[in-house]
N, C-alpha and C positions, 0 to 999 in steps of 0.2 A: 475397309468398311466391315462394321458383324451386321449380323442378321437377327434381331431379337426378336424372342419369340417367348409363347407362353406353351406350358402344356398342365391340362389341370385331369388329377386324379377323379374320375367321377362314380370310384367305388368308396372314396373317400370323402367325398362334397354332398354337406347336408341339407343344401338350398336355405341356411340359414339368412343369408343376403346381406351378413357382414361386410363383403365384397360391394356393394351395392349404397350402404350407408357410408361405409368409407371413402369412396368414389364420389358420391356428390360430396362427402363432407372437404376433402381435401380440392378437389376441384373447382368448388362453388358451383354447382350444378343447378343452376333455377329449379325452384317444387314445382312438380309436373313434367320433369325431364329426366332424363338417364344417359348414362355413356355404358353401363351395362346393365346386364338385367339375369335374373335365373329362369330357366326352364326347366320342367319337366316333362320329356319324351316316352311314353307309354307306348309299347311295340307289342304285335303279340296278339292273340286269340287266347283267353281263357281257357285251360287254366297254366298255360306259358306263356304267361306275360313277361317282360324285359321293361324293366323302369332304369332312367339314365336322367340323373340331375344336374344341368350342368351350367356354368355361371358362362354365360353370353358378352361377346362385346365385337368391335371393329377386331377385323382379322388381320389385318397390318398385310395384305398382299403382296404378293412378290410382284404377280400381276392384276394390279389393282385398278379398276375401270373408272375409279372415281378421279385420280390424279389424270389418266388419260380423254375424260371427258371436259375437265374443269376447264373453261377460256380461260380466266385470269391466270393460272397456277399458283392459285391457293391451297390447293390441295398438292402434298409432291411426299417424296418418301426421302427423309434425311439421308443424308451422305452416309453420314457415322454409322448410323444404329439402324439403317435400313427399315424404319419407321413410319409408314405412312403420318403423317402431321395436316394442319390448315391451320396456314394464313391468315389470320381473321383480319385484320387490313388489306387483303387483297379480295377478299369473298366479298360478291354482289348479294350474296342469296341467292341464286337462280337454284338452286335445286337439281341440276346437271348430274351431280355426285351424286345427292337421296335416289336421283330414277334408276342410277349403274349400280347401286350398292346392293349385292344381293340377299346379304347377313342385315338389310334392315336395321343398318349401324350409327346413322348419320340424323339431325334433328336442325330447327334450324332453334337457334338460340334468340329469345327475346331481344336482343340487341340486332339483331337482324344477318350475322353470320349463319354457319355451319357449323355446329360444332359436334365431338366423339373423343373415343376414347385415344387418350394420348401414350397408352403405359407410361402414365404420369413422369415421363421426360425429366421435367425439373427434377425430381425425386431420383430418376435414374442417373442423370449426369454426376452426381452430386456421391453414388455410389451407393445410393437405397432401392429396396423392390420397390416398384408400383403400390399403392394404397392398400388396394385389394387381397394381394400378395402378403404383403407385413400383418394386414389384421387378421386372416385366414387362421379360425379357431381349431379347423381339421388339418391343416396345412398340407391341401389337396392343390395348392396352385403353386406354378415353380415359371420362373423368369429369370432370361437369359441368351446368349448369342447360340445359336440353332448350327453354326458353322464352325462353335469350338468344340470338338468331338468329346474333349472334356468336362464340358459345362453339363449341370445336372441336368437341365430340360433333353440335351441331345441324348445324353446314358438312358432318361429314361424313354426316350421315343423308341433306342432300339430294345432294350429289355421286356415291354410288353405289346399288345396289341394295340389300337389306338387309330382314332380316326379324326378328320379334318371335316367342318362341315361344308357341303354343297361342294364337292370337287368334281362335280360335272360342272361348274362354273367357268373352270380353268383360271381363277384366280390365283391360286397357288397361294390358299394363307398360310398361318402363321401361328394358330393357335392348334392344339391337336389334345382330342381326347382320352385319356387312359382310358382303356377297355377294364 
């Protein structure tokens, strides 16, 4: 089994939200919905302020509280790809997931599932990046297995600084921020 993961440069990400049109456009994302989204994080006391622009989405947890809450098991993390995924024929909608998910990752979908981000799967099996990934006009986001020491996401985890968000969670995601 790999472990894929993202890691996005966020001295390099312009909060342009190409990642974000891309995303609903390849995944048919209902208007009024998102599987990711951009933030801007301002830290800091004038006049050291720290601004960090960083493109948001499901953190694909290792220890993910949404697959662990879910009754049906619509919610589960792929074998292969170590992927958080749902079911959306096994999803009730009850909302179990939305209350555990602390990245504020999950919606539920007009049709009456759950639905998030998939690291557009079909795209990946098939041996494409993620949506997001491919259109990235700074080419600040990299996707990849997190457990081939080879793969560019891992080279660059160890080469710079970098953070995971909310790991007082104990989730243990998946996505991690260049410093």
């Amino acid at each position: 089994m790999a472990r894929y993961g993202m890691v996005i440069d966020t001295k390099k990400c312009v909060g342009c939200a190409d990642c974000v049109v891309a995303c609903k456009t390849e995944n048919n994302v209902p208007d009024g919905y998102c599987r990711d989204w951009i933030v801007e994080d301002v830290r800091g006391a004038f006049p050291d302020l720290h601004m960090e622009i960083r493109s948001e989405r499901c953190n694909h947890c290792e220890n993910a509280p949404c697959v662990r809450c879910c009754p049906t098991g619509a919610s589960y993390t792929d074998e292969d790809y170590g992927v958080v995924l749902v079911d959306k024929d096994l999803c009730t909608g009850c909302k179990a997931c939305i209350a555990s998910c602390p990245y504020d990752a999950r919606y539920v979908h007009p049709e009456g599932y759950v639905d998030k981000c998939t690291f557009c799967m079909h795209r990946v099996r098939e041996g494409l990046d993620p949506a997001c990934v491919a259109v990235c006009p700074t080419k600040c986001m990299y996707f990849g297995d997190l457990d081939d020491a080879n793969s560019e996401v891992s080279k660059l985890i160890r080469s710079r600084p970098n953070h995971a968000l909310i790991p007082e969670a104990g989730t243990k995601p998946k996505i991690f921020y260049l410093l």
